[in-house]
C-alpha positions as CSV (number, residue, x, y, z in Angstrom):
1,X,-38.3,8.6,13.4
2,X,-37.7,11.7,11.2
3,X,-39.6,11.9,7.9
4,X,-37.8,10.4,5.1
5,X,-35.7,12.0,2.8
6,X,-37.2,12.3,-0.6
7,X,-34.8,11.6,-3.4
8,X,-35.1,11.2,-7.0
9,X,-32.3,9.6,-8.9
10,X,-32.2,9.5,-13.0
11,X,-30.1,7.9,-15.7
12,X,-31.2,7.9,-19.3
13,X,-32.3,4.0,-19.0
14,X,-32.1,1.2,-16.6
15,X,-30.8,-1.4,-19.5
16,X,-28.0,-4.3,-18.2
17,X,-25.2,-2.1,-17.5
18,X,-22.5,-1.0,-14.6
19,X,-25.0,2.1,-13.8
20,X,-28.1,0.2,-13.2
21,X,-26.3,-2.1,-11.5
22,X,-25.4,0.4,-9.4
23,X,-29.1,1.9,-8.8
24,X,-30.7,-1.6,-8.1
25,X,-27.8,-1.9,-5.2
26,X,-28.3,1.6,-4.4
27,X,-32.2,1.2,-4.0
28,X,-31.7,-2.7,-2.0
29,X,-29.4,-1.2,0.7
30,X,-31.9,1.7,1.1
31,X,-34.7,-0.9,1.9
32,X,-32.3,-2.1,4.6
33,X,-31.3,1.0,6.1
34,X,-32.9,2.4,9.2
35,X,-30.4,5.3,10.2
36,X,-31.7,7.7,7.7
37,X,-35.0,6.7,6.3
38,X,-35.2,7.4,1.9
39,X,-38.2,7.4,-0.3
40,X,-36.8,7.7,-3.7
41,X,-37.6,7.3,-7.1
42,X,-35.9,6.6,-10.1
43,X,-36.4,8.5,-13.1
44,X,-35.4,7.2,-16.6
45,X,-35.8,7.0,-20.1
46,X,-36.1,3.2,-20.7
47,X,-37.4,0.7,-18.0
48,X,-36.6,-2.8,-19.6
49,X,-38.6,-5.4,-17.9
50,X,-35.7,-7.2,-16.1
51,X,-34.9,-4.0,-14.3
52,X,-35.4,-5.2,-10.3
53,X,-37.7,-2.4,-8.7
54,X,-39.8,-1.7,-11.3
55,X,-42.4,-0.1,-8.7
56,X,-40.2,1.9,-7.8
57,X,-39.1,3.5,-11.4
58,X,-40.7,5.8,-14.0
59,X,-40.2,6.7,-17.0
60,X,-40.3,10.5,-18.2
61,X,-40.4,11.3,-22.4
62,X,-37.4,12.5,-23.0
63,X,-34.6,11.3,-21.1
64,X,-33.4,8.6,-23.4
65,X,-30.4,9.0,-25.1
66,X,-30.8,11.8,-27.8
67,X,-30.1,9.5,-30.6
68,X,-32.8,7.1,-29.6
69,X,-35.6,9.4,-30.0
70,X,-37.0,11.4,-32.9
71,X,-37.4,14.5,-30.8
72,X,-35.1,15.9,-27.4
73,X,-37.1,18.4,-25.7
74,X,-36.0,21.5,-24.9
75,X,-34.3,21.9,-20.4
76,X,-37.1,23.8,-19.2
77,X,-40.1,21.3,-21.0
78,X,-37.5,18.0,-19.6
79,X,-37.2,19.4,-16.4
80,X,-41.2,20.1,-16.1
81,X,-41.4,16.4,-16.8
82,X,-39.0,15.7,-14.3
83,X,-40.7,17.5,-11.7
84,X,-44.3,16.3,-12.2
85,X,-43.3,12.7,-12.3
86,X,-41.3,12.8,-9.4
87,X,-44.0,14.9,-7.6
88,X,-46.2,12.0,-8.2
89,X,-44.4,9.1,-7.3
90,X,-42.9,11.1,-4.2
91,X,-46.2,13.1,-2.9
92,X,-43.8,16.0,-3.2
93,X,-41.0,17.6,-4.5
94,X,-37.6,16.0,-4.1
95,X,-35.3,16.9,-1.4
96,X,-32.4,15.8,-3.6
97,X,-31.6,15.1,-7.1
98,X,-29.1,12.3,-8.0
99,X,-28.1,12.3,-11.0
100,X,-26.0,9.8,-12.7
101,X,-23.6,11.1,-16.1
102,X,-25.4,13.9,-16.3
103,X,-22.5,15.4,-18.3
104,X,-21.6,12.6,-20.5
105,X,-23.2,14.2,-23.7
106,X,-25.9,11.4,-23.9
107,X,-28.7,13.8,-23.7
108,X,-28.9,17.3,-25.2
109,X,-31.1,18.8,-22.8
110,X,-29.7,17.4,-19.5
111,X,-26.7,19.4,-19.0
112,X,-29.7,22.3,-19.1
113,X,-32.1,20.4,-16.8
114,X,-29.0,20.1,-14.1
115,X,-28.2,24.2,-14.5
116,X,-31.8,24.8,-14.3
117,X,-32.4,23.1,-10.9
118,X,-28.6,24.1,-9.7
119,X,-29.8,27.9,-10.1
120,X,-33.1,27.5,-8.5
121,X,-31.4,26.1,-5.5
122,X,-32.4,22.7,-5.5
123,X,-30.0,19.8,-3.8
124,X,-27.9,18.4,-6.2
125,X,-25.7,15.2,-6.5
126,X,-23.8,14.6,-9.4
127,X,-22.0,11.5,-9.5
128,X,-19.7,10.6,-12.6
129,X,-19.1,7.7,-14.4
130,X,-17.8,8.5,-17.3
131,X,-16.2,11.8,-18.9
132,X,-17.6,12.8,-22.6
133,X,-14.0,14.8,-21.9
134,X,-12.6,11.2,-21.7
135,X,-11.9,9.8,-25.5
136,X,-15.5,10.3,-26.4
137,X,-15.7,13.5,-28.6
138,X,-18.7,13.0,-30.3
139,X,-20.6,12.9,-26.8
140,X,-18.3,15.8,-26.1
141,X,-19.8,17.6,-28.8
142,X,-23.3,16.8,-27.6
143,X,-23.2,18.7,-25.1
144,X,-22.2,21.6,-27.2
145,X,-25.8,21.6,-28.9
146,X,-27.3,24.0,-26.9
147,X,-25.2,27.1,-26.8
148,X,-27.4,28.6,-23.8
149,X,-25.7,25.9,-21.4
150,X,-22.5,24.6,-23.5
151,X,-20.5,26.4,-20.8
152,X,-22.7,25.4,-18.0
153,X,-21.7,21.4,-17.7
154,X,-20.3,21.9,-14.2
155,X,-22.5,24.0,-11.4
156,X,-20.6,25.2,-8.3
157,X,-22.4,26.2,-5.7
158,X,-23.1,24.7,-1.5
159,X,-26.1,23.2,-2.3
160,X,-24.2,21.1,-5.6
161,X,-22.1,18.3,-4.6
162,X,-20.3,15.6,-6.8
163,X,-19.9,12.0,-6.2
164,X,-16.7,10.5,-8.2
165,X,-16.5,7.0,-8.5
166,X,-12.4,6.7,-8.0
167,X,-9.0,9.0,-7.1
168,X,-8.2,9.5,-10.4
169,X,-11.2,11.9,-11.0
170,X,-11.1,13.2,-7.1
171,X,-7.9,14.4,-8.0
172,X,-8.7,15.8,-11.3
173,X,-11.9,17.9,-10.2
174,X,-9.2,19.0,-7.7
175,X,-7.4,21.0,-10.0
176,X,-9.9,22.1,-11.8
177,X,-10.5,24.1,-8.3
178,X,-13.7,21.8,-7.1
179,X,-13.7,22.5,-3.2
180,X,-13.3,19.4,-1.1
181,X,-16.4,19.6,0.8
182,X,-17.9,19.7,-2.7
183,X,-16.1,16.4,-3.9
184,X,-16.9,12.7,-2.6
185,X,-15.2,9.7,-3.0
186,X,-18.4,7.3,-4.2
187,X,-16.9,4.0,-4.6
188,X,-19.7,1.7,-6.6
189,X,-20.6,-1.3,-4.2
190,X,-19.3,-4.2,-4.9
191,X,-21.5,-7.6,-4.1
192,X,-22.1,-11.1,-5.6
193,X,-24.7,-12.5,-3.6
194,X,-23.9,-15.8,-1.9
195,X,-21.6,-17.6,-4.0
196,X,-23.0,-21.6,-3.7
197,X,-20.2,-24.1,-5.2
198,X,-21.1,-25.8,-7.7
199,X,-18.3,-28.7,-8.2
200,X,-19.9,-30.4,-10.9
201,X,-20.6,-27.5,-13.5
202,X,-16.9,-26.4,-12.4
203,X,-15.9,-29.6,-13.2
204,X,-17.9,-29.6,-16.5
205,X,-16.1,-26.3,-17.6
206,X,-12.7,-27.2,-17.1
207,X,-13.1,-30.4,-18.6
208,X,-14.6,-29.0,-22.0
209,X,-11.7,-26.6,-22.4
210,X,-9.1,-29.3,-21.4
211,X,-8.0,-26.9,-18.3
212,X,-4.9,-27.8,-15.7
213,X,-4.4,-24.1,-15.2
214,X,-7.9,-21.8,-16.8
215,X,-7.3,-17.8,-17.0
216,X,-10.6,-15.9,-16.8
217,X,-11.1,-12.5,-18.1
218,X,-14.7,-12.0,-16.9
219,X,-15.6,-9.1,-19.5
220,X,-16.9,-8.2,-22.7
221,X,-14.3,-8.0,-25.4
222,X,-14.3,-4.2,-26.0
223,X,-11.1,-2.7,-27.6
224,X,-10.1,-1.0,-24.4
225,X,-10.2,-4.5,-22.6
226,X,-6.9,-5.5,-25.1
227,X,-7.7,-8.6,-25.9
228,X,-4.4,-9.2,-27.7
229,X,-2.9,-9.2,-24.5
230,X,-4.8,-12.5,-23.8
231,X,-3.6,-14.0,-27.1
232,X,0.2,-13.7,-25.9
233,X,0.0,-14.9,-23.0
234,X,-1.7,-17.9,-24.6
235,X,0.8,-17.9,-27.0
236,X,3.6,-18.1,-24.1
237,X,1.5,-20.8,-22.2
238,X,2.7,-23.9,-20.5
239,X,1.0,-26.9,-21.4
240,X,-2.7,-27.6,-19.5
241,X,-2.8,-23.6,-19.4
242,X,-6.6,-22.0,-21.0
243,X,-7.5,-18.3,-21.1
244,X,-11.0,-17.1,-21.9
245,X,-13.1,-14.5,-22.0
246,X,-16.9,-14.0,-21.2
247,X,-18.7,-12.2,-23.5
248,X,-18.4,-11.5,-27.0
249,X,-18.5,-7.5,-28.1
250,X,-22.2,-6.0,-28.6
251,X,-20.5,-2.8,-31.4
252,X,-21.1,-4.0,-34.6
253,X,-18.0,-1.7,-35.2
254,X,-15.5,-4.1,-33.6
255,X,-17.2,-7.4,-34.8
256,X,-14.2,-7.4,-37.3
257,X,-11.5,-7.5,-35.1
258,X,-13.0,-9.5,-33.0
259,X,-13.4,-12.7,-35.5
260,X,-9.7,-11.5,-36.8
261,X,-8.5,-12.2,-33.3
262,X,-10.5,-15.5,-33.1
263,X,-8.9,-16.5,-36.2
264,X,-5.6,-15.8,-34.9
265,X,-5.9,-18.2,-32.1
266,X,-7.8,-21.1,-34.3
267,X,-5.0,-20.6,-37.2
268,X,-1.8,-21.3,-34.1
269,X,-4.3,-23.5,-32.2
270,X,-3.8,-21.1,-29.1
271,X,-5.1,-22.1,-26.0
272,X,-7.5,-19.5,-26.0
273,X,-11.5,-19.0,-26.0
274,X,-13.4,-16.4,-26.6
275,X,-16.9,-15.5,-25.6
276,X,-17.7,-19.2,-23.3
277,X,-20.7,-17.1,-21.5
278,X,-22.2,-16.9,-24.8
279,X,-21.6,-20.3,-26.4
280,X,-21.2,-22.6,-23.4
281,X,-24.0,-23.0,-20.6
282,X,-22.5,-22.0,-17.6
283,X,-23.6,-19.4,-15.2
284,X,-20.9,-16.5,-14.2
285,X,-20.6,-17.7,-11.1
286,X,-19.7,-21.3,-12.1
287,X,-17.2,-20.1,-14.7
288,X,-15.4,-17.7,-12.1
289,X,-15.2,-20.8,-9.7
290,X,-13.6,-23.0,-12.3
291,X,-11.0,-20.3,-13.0
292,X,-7.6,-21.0,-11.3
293,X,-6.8,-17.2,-11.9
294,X,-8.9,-14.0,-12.9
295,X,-6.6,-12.1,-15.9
296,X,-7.3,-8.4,-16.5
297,X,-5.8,-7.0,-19.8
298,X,-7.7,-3.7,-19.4
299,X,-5.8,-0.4,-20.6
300,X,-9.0,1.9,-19.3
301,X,-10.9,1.5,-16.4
302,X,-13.9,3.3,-14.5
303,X,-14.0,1.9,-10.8
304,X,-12.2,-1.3,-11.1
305,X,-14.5,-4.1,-10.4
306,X,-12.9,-6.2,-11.9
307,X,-9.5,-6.3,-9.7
308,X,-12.2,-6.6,-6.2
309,X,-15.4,-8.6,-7.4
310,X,-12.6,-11.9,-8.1
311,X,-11.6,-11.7,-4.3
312,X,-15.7,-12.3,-4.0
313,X,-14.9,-15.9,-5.4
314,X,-11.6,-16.3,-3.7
315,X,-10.1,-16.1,-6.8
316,X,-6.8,-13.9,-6.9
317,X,-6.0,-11.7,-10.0
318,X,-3.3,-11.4,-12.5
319,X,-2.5,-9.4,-15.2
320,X,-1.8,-5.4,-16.0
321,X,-2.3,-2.7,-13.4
322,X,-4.0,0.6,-13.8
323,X,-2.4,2.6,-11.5
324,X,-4.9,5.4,-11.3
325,X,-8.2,3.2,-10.5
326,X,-5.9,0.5,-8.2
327,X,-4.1,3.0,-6.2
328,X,-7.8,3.6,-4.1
329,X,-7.5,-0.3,-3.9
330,X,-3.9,-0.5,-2.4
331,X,-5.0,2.4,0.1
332,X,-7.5,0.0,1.6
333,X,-4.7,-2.2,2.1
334,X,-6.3,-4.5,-0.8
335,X,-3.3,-6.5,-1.8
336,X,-2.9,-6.9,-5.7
337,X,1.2,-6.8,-5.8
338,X,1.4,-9.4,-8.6
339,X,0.0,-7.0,-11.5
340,X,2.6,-5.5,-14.1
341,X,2.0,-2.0,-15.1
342,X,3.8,-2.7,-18.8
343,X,4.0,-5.8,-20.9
344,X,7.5,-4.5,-22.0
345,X,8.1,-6.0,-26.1
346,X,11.5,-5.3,-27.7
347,X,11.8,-2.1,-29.7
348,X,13.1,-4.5,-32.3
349,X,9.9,-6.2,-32.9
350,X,8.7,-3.1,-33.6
351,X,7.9,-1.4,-37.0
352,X,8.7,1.9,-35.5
353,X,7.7,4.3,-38.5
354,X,4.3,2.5,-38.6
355,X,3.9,2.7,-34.8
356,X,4.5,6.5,-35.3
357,X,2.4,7.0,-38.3
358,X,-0.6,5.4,-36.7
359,X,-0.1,7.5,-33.3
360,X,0.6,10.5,-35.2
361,X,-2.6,10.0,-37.2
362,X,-4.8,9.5,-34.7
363,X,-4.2,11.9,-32.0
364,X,-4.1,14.7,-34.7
365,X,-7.7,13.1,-35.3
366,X,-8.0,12.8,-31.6
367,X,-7.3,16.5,-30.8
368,X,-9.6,17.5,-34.0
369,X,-12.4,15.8,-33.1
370,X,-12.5,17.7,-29.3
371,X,-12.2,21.1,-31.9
372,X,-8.5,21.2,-30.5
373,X,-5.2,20.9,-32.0
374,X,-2.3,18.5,-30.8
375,X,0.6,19.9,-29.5
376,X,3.9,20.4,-32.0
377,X,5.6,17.6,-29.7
378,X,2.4,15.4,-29.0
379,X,3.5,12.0,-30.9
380,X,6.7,12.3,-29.4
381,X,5.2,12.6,-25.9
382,X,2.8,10.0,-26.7
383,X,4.9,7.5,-27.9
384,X,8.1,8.4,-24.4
385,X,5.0,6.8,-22.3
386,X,4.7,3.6,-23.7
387,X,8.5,3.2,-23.8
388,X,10.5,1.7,-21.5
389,X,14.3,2.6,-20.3
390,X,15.3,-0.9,-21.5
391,X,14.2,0.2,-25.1
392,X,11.0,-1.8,-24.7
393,X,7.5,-0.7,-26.4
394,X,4.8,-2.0,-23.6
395,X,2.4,-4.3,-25.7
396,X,-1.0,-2.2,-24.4
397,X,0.4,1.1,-26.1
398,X,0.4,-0.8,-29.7
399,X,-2.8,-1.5,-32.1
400,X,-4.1,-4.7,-32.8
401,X,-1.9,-5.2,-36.4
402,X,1.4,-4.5,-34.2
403,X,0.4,-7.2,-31.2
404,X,-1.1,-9.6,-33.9
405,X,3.0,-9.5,-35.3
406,X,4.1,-9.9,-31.7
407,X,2.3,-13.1,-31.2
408,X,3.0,-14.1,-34.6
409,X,6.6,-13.9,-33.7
410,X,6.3,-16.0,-30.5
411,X,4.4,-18.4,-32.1
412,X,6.5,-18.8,-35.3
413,X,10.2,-18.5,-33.4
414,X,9.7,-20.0,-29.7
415,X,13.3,-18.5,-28.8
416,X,12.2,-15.1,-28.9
417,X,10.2,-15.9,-26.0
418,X,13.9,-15.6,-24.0
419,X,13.4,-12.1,-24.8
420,X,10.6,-10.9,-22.9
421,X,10.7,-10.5,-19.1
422,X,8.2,-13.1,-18.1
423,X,7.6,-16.6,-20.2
424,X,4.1,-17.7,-18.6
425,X,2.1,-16.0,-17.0
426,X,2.6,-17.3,-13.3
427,X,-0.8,-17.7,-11.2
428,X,-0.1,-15.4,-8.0
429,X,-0.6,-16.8,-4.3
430,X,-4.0,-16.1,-2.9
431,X,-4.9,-14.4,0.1
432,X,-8.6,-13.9,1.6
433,X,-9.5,-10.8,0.7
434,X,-13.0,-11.2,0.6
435,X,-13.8,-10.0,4.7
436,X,-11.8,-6.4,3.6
437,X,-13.3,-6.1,0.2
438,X,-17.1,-6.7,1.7
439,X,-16.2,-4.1,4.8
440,X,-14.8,-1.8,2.2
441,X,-16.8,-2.0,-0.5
442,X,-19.5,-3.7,0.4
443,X,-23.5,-2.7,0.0
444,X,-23.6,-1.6,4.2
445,X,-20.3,0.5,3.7
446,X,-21.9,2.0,0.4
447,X,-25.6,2.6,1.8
448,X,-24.3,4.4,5.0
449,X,-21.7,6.7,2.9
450,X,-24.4,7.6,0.7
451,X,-27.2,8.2,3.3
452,X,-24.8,10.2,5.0
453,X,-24.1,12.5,1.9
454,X,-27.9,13.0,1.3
455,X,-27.9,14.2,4.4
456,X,-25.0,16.0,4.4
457,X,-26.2,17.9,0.8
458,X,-29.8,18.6,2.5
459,X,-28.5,20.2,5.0
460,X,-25.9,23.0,3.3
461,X,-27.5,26.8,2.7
462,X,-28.2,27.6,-1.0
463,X,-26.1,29.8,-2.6
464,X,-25.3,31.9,-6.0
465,X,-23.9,29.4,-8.6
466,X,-20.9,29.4,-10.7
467,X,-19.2,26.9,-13.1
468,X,-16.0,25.2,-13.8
469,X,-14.2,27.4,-16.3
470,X,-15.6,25.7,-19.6
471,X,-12.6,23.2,-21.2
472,X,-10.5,23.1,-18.4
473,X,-11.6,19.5,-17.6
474,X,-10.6,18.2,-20.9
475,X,-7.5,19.5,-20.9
476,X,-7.2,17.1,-17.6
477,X,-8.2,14.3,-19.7
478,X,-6.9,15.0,-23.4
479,X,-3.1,14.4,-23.0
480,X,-1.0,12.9,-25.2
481,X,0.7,11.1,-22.2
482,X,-2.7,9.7,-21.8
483,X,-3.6,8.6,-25.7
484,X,-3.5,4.7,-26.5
485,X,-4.2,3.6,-29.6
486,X,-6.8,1.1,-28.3
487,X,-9.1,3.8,-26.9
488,X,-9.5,5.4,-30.7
């Protein structure tokens, strides 16, 4: 057997989140895989205790998040840091580097660290979550701090490759003149474990909430997960239908619109719940078995779990597409026709002039904040793609004071119901999806396409290094055809 590949792979901690969840699979199929034998450590900032492989982690000062420490060292001391701990826990330098958001402006001196090792030659893989070029300009300015590598964020070169977790971002490193052999689909693995019915706490659940027909949004409420657009369809439901969601918001800064939502749904008695994983004793897989339907609301996606991992519990999912994350999906012949890509409300309903005001307001603050300035005809472009033909506004382009008037109005006239495409939301045919989904994106299929690419990056010739032409990603991203309200 050849000697192992020696990889290090960092993130700024290893607290409950899609990334670590992604690094404890990464690290479980590698203890199955026999193909192309890894030794790799993971390098990080924070190691919480509930973290899976904690023998297999360490943690380097300095690699938190900048604004959770008093002091960010400078690249060259992080990257000395970097390199003695993973000399240690290795027995010798790394044959790769995996790093994970290593451009999401969480850290000043990582962007550095990554142009440091890229121009000494060292293997690189860069795989992308999230964009700081993606609605998040005070990360975006982060990376900014330190002018030496402010224009550095993207290293070109053989030995540099980049693993992009959906098409969307494939396509859009594409035009920004990434070479394909540079550029790697990196779907995140999807897995549940064994999923053991549990008939009696399913039974429990849906008894509590009085459930013929329960809707289950399986996420935290975030402001990007629309949770309005749960609210209507309770307010359109037939009797015996429930929605809920699982988790409650963690940013203090939405805690407000969170309760005024709640208190929308108490003051019409709405069939609606919010939160049940954090005030009812259930475990996720027991409330995802007692759902009839999974609901996703979402106007913003990264990879999409949450239109695969419901196939995992033969549950089939409803609710609004996202074309540009589900499009990978359909590919695979994963069938989700039953999603709507617009929730289409009459213009009627509409204060128009406020609609405008807000969008105008806060895409000039949008454009601002990234040191840019919104184009003469941005609102107008902005508001055309969340219109309809039909002259329809679709409910995910408004803010929550214009959906919470919606829902008033359904609630208040029951006739104006007729005027909406759909009256209830209907729960869509299943199909077993589960065998596709687990040969798709399953750990094995993951493990073996990342092995692969290790070996695939360890074995390209080093050469000079350039860099994507500084701002031309977020121009990709920063489009007023792109702006919702709910992502400010």
């Amino acid at each position: 057997m050849s000697a192992p590949l020696r990889v290090a792979i960092l993130h700024y901690h290893l607290k409950r989140g899609g990334v670590t969840r992604v690094i404890e699979s990464t690290l479980r199929g590698f203890s199955h895989l026999k193909e192309v034998p890894i030794q790799a450590v993971v390098l990080t900032g924070e190691l919480p205790e509930d973290f899976l492989y904690q023998e297999q982690a360490c943690v380097v000062e300095g690699l938190h998040y900048s604004n959770s420490q008093t002091h960010t060292p400078d690249p060259a001391t992080l990257l000395q840091r970097l390199r003695n701990s993973a000399r240690e826990a290795l027995g010798a330098e790394p044959d790769i580097w995996h790093f994970h958001n290593h451009s999401l402006g969480k850290n000043t001196a990582v962007p550095g660290v990554v142009s440091l090792l890229a121009e000494a030659g060292e293997a690189l893989l860069l795989q992308i979550h999230d964009f700081a070029e993606d609605g998040r300009p005070q990360n975006y300015r982060c990376n900014q701090t330190d002018r030496e590598f402010a224009d550095k964020l993207y290293p070109l070169g053989n030995h540099i490759h980049y693993g992009l977790i959906n098409g969307r971002d494939y396509a859009i490193f594409a035009d920004n003149n990434l070479p394909a052999s540079k550029r790697h689909l990196l779907a995140n693995p999807v897995e549940v474990g064994d999923v053991q019915d549990d008939p009696e706490s399913v039974s429990a659940l849906r008894s509590a909430l009085h459930a013929e027909n329960f809707f289950l949004c399986p996420v935290r409420a975030l402001r990007r997960k629309n949770p309005g657009e749960l609210l209507l369809w309770s307010a359109l439901a037939r009797p015996g239908d429930v929605f809920a969601t699982t988790l409650g918001p963690t940013n203090p800064e939405y805690q407000q619109t969170y309760r005024a939502w709640k208190s929308l749904a108490n003051r019409y008695q709405l069939p609606a719940h919010f939160g049940i994983g954090d005030t009812m004793n259930f475990p996720f897989s027991s409330m995802m078995q007692a759902a009839d339907c999974i609901l996703s609301t979402s106007i913003a996606e990264g990879f999409g779990l949450s239109f695969l991992e419901p196939g995992l519990f033969g549950r089939p999912v409803a609710g609004r597409d996202l074309p540009e994350i589900t499009a990978d999906f359909k590919e695979k012949d994963i069938q989700l026709e039953s999603l709507y890509r617009s929730l289409p409300i009459p213009a009627s309903w509409i204060d128009k002039d406020s609609l405008s005001a807000e969008v105008d307001k806060h895409l000039g603050e949008t454009y601002a904040a990234y040191g840019r300035q919104a184009p003469k005809d941005a609102t107008e472009r902005a508001l055309k793609s969340i219109q309809a033909k039909d002259n329809t506004y679709d409910f995910g382009g408004l803010n929550e004071a214009l959906q919470s008037k919606v829902i008033e109005r359904l609630v208040e006239h029951p006739m104006a119901r007729q005027e909406l495409p759909l009256e209830t939301l209907p729960i869509p045919r299943f199909t077993d999806q589960a065998p596709r989904i687990r040969q798709t994106y399953g750990l094995d299929a993951f493990t073996r396409n990342l092995a692969h690419l290790y070996q695939q990056i360890s074995d390209e010739r080093v050469s000079p290094v350039d860099y994507l032409t500084p701002g031309n990603l977020l121009d990709s991203f920063l489009m007023p055809e792109r702006f919702r309200l709910l992502r400010t």
